[in-house]
Backbone as CSV, one residue per row, in Angstrom:
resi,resn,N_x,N_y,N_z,CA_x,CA_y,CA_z,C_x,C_y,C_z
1,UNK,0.809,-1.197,0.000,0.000,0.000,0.000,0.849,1.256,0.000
2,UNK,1.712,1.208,0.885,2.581,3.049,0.791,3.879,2.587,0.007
3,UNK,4.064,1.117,-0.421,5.700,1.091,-1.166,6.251,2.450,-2.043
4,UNK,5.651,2.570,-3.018,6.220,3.752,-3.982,5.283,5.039,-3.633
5,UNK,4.617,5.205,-2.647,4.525,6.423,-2.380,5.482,7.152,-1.422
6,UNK,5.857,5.960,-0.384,7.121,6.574,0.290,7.821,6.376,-0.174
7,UNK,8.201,5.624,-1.044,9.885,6.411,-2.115,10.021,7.228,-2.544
8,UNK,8.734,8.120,-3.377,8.246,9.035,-3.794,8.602,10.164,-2.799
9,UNK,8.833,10.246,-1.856,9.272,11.240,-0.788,8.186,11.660,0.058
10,UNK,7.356,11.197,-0.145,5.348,11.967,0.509,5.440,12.260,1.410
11,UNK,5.246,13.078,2.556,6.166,12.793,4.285,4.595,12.489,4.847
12,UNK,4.367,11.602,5.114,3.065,10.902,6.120,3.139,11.277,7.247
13,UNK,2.063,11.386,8.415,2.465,11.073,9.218,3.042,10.125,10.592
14,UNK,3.517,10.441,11.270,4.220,8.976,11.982,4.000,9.415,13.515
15,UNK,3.520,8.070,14.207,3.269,8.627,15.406,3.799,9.838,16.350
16,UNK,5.476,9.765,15.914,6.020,10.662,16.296,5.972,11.826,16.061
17,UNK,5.142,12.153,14.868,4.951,14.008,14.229,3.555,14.323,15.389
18,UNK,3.407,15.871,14.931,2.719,16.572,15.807,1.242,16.005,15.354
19,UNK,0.967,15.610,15.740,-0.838,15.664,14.915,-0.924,13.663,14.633
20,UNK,-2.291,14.045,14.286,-2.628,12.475,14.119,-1.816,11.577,12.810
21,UNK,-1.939,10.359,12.981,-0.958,9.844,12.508,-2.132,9.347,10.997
22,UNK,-1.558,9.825,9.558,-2.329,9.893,8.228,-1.790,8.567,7.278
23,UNK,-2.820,7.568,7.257,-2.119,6.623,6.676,-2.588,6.691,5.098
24,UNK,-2.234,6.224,4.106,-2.388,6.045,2.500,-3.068,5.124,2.221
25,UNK,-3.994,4.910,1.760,-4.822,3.229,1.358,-5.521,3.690,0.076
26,UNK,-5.069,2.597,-0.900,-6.315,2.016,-2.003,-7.475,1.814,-1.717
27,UNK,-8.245,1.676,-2.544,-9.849,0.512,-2.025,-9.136,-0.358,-1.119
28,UNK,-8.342,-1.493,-1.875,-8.019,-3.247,-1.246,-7.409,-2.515,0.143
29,UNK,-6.854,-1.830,0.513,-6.150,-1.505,1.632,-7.134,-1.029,2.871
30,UNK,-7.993,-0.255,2.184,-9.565,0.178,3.231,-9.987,-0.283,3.339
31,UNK,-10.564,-1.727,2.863,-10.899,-2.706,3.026,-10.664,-3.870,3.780
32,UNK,-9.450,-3.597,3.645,-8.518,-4.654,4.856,-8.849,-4.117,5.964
33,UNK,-8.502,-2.319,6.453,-8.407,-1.976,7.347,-9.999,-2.284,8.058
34,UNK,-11.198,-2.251,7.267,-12.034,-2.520,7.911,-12.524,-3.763,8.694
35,UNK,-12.025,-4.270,7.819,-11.763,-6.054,8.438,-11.015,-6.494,9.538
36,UNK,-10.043,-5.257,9.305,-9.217,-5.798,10.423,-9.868,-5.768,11.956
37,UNK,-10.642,-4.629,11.806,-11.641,-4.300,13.199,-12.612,-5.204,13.334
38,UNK,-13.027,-6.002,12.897,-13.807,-7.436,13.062,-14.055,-6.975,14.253
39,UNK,-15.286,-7.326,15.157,-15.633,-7.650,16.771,-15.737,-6.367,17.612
40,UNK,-15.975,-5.206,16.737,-15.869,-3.672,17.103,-17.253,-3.297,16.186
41,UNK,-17.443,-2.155,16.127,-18.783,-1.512,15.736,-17.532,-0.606,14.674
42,UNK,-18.010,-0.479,13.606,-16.910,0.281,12.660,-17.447,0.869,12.134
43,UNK,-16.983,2.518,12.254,-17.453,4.032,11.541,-16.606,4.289,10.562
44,UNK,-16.484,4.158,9.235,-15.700,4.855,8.444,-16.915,5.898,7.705
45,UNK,-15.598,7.098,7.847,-16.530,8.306,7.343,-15.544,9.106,6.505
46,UNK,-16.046,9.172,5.216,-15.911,8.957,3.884,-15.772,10.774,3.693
47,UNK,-14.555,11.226,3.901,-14.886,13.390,4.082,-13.902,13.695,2.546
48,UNK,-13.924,14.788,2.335,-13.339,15.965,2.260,-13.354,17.208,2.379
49,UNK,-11.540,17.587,2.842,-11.601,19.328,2.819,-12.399,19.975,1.939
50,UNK,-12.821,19.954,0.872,-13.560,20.974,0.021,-15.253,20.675,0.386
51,UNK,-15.463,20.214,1.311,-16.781,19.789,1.239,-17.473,20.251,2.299
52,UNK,-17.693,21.255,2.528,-18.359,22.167,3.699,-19.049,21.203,4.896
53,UNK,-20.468,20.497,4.156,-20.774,19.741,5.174,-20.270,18.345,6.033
54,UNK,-18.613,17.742,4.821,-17.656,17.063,5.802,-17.195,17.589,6.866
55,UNK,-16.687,18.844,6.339,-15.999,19.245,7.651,-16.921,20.014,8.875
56,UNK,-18.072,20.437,8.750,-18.766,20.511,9.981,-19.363,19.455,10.470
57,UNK,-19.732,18.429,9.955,-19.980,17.215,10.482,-18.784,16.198,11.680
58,UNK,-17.723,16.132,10.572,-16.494,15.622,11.028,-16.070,15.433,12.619
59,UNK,-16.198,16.598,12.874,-15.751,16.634,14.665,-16.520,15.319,15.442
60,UNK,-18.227,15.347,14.805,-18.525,13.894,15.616,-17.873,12.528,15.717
61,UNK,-17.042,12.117,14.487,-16.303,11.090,14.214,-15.398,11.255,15.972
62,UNK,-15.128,12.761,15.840,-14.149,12.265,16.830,-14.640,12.303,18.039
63,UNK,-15.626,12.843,18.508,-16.703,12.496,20.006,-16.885,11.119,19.633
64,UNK,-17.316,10.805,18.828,-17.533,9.232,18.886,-16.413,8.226,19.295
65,UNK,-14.829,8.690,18.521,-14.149,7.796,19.380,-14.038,7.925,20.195
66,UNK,-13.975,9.294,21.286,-13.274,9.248,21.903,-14.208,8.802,23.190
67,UNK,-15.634,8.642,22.875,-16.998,8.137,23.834,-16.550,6.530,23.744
68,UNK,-16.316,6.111,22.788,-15.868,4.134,23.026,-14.590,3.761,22.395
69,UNK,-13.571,4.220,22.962,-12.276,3.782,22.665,-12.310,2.628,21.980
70,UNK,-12.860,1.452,22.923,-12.688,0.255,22.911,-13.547,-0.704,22.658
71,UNK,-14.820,-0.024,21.981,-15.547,-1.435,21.268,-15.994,-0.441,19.915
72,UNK,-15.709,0.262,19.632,-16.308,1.380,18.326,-14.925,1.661,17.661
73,UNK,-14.500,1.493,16.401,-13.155,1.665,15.505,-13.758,2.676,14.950
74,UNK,-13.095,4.148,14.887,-13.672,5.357,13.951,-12.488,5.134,12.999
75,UNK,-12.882,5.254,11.869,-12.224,5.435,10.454,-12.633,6.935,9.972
76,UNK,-11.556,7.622,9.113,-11.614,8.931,8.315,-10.762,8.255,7.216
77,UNK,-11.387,8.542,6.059,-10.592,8.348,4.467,-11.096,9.747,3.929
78,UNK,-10.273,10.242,3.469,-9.580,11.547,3.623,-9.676,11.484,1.217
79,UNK,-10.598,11.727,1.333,-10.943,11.546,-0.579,-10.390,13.201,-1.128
80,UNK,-9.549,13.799,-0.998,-8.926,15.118,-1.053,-8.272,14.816,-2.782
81,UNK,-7.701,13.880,-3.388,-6.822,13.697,-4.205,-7.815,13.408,-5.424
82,UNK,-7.933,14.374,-6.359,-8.809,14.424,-7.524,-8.017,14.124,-9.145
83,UNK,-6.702,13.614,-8.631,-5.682,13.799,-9.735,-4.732,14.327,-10.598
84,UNK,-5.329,15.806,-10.024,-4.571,16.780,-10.177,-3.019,16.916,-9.487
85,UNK,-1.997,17.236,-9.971,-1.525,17.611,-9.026,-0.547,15.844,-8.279
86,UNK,-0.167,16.725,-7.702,0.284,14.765,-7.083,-0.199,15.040,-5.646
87,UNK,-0.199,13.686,-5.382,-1.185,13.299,-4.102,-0.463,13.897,-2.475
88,UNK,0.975,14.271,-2.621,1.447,14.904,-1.646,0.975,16.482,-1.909
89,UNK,0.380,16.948,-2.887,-0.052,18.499,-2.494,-1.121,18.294,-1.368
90,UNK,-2.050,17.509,-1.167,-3.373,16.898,-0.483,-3.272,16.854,0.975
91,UNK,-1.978,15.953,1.570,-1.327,16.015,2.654,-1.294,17.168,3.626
92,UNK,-0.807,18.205,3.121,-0.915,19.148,4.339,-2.265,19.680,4.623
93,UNK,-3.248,20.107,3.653,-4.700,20.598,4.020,-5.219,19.653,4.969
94,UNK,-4.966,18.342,4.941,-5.562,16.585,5.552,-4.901,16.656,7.161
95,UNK,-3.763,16.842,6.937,-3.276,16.893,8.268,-3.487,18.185,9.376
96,UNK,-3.372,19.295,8.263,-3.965,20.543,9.052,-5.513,20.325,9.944
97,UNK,-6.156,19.429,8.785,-7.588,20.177,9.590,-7.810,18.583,10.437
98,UNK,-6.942,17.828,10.281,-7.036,16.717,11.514,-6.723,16.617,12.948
99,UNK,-5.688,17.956,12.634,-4.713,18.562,13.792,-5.965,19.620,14.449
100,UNK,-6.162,20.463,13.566,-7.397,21.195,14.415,-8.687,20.497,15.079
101,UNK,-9.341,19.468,14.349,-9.979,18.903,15.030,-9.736,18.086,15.921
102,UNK,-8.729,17.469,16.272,-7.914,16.726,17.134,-8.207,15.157,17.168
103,UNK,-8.229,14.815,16.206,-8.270,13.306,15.309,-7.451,12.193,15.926
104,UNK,-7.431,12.543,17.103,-5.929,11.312,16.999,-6.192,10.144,17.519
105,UNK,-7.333,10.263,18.167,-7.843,8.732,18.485,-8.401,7.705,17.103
106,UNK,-9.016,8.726,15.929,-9.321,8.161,15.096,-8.430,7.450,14.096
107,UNK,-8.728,6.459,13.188,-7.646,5.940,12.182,-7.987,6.473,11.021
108,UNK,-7.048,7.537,10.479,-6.782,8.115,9.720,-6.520,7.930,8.971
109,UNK,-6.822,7.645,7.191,-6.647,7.195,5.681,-6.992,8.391,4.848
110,UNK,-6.037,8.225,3.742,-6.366,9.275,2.700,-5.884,8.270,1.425
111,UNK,-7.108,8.052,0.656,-7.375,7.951,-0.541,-6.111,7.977,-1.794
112,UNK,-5.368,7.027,-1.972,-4.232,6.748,-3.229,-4.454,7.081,-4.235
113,UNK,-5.845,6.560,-4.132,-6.477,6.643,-5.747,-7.672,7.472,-5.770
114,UNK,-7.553,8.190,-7.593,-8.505,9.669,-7.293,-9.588,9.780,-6.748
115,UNK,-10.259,10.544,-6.411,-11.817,10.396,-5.793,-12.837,10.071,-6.554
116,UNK,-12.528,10.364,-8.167,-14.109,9.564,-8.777,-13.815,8.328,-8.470
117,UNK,-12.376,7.310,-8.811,-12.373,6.123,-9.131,-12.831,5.532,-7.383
118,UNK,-12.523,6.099,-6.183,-13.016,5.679,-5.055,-14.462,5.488,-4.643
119,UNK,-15.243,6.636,-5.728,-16.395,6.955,-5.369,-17.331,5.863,-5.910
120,UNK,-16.805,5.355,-7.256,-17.089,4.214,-7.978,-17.139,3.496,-7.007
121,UNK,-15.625,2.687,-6.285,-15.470,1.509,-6.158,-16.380,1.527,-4.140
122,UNK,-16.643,2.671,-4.274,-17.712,2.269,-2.501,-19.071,2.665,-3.194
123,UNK,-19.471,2.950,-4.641,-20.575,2.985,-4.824,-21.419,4.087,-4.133
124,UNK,-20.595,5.348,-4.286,-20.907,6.667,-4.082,-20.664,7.702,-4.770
125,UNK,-21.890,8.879,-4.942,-22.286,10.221,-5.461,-21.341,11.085,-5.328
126,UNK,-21.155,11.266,-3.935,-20.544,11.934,-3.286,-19.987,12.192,-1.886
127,UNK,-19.341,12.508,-1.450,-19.145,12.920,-0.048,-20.074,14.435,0.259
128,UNK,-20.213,14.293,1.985,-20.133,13.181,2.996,-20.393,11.835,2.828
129,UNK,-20.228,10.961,3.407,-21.004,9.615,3.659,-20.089,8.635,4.661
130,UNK,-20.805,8.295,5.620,-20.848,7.051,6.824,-20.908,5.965,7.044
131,UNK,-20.446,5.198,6.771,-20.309,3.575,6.729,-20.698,3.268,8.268
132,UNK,-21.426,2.192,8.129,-21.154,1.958,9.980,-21.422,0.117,10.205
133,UNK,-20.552,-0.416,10.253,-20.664,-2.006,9.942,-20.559,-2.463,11.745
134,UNK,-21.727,-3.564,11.480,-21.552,-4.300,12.448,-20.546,-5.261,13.268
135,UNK,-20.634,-5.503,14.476,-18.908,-6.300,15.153,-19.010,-7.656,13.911
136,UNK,-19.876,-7.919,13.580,-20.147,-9.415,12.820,-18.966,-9.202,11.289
137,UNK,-19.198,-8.319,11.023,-18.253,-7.397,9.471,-19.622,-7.127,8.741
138,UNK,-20.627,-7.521,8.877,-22.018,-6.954,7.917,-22.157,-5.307,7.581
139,UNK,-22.705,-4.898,6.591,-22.477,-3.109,7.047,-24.116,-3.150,7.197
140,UNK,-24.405,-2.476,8.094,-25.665,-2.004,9.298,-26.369,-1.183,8.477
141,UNK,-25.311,0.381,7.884,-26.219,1.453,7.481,-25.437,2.182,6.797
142,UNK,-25.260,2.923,5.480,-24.630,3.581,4.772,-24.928,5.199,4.950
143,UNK,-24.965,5.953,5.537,-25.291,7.354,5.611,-24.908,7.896,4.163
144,UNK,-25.619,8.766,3.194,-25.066,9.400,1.980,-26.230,10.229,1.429
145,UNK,-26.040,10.545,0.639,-27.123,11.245,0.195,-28.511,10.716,0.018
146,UNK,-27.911,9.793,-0.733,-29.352,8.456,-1.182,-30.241,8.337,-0.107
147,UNK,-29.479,7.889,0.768,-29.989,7.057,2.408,-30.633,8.506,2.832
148,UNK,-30.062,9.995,3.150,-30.788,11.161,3.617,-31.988,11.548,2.415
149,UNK,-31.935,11.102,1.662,-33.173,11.762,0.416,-33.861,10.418,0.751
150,UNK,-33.849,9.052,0.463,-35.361,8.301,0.848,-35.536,7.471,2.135
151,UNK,-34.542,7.720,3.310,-35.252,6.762,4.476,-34.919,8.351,5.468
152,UNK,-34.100,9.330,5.755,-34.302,10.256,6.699,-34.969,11.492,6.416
153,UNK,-34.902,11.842,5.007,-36.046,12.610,4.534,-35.542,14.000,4.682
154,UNK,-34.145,14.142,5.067,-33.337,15.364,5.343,-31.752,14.818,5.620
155,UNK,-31.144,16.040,5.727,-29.322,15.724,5.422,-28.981,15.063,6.619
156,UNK,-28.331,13.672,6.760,-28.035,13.311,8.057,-26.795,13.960,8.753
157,UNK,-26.550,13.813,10.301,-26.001,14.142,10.744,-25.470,13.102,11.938
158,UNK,-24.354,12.952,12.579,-23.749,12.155,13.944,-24.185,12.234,14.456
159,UNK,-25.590,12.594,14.733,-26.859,12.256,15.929,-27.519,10.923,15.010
160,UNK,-27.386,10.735,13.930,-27.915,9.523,13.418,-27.004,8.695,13.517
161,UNK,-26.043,8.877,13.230,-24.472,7.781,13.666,-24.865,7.462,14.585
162,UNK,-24.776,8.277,15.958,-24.467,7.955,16.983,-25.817,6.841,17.595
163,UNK,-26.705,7.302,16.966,-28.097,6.259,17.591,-27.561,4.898,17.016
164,UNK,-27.197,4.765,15.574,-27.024,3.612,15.400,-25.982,2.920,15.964
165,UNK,-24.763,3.485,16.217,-23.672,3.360,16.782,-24.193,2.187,18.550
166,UNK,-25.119,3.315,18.849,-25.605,3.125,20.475,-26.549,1.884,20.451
167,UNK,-27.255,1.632,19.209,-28.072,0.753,19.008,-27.382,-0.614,18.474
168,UNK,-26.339,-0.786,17.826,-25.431,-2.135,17.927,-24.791,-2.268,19.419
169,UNK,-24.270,-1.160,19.789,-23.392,-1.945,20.578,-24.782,-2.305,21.960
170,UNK,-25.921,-2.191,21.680,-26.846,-2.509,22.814,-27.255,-3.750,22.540
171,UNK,-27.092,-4.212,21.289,-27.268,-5.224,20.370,-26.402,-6.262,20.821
172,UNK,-25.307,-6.116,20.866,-23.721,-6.485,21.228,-23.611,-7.354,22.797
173,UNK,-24.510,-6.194,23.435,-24.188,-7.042,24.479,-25.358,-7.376,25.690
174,UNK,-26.351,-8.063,24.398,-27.210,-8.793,24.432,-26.760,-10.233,24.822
């Protein structure tokens, strides 16, 4: 996943830099990462900087981790890279506004590959949008436009995360 982007010189970040730590993933790589959280309640939330209502939304991702450390995995994939340009111009806006919101409990991804071809391969319009998969690996509920135009009937928001969020893990430990 990062072989020839860190040869490429990209400077990521590493636990040791100031701010949350920004990892690189393909589809196959976000995919893994979601898997890897098996037996957790898993939020990946699908932003970008240019996208007004990502970034006022966003901050809930991180009340949410930081409300269940330990049975809720928050994911951010960071869809900033449109092709233009090479994918290290993307990096500092990503890390800036992760640093301001203070992201660091969350696991942090930014998008390898451009944002239409991502948008394709999760079978999305556009950003925002919320993934939220069950501890089982099933996905529960897709938050996106689609899902706010015919089942909420208005733009969702991390008060809908969070019910569903609250409603597996009540599920969970049944």
């Amino acid at each position: 996943m990062l072989g020839g982007l860190a040869a490429a010189g990209i400077a990521w970040a590493r636990a040791d830099d100031d701010g949350p730590v920004l990892t690189p993933v393909d589809h196959t790589g976000l995919m893994q990462e979601v898997a890897r959280q098996r037996g957790k309640v898993v939020v990946l939330d699908c932003w970008s900087t240019s996208c007004p209502p990502c970034v006022k939304e966003f901050p809930g991702l991180v009340r949410l981790a930081a409300a269940h450390p330990d049975r809720v995995a928050c994911l951010s994939l960071a869809l900033d890279y449109d092709g233009s340009g090479g994918l290290a111009d993307v990096v500092p806006p990503v890390r800036q506004f992760l640093r301001q919101v203070g992201a660091d409990r969350v696991v942090n991804l930014i998008a390898t590959e451009e944002a239409d071809a991502m948008y394709a391969k999760l079978d999305l319009a556009s950003v925002p949008a919320v993934f939220v998969w069950r501890p089982d690996g099933s996905l529960a509920v897709r938050y996106d436009d689609d899902h706010a135009a015919t089942v909420l009937r208005r733009p969702f928001t991390y008060a809908d995360v969070d019910a569903t969020v609250n409603e597996l893990l009540a599920a969970a430990a049944r």
